[in-house]
C-alpha positions as CSV (number, residue, x, y, z in Angstrom):
1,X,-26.2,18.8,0.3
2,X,-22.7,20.2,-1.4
3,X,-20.6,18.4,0.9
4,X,-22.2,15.5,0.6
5,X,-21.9,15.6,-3.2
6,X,-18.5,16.2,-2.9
7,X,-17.4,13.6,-0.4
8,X,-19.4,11.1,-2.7
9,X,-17.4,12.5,-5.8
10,X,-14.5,11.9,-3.8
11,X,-15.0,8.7,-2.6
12,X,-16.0,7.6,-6.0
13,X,-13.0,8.6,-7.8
14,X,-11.1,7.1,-5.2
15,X,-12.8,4.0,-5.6
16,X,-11.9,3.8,-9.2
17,X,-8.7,5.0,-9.0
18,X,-8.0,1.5,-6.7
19,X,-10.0,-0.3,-8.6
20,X,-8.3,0.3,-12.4
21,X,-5.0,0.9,-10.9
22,X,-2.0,-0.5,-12.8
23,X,-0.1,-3.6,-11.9
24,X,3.5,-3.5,-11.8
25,X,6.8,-2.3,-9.8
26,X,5.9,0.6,-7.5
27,X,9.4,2.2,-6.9
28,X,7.9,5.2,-4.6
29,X,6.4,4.1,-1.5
30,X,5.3,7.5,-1.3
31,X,2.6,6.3,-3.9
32,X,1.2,3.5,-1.3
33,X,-1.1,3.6,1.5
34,X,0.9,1.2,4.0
35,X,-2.2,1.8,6.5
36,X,-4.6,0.2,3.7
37,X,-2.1,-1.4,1.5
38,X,-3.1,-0.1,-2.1
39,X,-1.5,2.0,-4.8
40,X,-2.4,5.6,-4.5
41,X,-2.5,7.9,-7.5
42,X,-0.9,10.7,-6.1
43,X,2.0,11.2,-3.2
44,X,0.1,10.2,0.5
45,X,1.6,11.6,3.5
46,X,4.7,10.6,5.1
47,X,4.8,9.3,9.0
48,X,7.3,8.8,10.8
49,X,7.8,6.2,12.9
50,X,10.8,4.9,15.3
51,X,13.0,6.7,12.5
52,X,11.6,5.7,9.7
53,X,9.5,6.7,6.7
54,X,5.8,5.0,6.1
55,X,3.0,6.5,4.0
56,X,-0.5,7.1,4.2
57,X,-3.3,9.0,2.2
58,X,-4.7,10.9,5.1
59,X,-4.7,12.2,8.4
60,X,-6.6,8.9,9.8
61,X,-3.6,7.3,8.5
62,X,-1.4,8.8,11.4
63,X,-3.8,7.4,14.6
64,X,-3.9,3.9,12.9
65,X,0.1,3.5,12.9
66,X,0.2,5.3,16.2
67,X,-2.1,3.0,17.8
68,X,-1.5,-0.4,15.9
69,X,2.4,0.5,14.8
70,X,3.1,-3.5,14.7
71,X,0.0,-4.0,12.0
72,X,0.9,-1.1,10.0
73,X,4.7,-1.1,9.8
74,X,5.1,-4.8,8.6
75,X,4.1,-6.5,6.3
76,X,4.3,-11.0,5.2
77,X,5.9,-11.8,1.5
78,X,3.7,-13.3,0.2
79,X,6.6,-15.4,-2.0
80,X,9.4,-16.1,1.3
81,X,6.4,-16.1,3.9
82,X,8.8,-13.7,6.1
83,X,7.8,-10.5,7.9
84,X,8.9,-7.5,6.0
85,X,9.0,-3.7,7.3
86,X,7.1,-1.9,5.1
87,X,9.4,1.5,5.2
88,X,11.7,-0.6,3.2
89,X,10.4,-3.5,1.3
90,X,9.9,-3.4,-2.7
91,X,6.4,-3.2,-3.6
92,X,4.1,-4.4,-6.2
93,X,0.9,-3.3,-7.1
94,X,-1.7,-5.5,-8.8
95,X,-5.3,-3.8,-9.1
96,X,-4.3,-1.5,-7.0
97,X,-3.5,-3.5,-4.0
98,X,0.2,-3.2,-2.9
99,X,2.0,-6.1,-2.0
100,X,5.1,-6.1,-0.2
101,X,8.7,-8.3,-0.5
102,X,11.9,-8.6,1.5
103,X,14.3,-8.8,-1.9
104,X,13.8,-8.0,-5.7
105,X,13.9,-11.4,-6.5
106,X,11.1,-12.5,-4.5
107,X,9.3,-9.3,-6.1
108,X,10.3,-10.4,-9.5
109,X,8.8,-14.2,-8.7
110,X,5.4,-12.9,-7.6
111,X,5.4,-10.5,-10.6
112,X,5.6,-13.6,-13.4
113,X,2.6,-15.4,-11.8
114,X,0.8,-13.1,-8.8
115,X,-2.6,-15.5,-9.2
116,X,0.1,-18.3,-7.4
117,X,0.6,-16.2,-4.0
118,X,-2.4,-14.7,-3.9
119,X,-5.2,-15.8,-1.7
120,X,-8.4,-16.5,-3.4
């Protein structure tokens, strides 16, 4: 009954944390999730992959980039509509969703207006 008090505090807080996180420039990828794409609250876990550096929040994290590398290294911007690697795009967050962008231009576009690029 403990742990399941604690995983529910857990997931909880985590839920909120995503939920009320702030929009803006995210200058340390090690603050995103590239597996889940959203803005973590504290440093996630580095992977490397094919020398380079991705992120994650958890162990799970690791099998997903192992097994589907293509879907969790790369990334479309949403303002050029080009494939980006994820390793070393700028990022945005809005609500706690991370966005990703090939230039800092094209991050600065989708930061005046993000309602305009994002699906609804």
């Amino acid at each position: 009954m403990k742990k399941m008090m604690t995983s529910a505090v857990l997931a909880a807080t985590l839920c909120l944390a995503v939920a009320f996180g702030a929009s803006g420039n995210v200058e340390k990828r090690e603050y995103v999730c590239m597996m889940q794409d959203m803005v973590l609250t504290k440093p996630g876990i580095a992977i490397q992959y094919q020398g380079k550096t991705y992120y994650g929040c958890c162990a799970m994290c690791k099998e997903k980039i192992k097994n589907e590398p293509k879907k969790y290294t790369r990334a479309i911007d949403p303002v050029s509509g080009k494939q980006v690697d994820k390793a070393e795009a700028f990022v945005y967050g809005v609500e706690g969703n991370a966005y990703y962008f090939s230039s800092k231009e094209n991050r600065k576009t989708f930061a005046e207006n993000p309602g305009k690029y994002l699906k609804k």
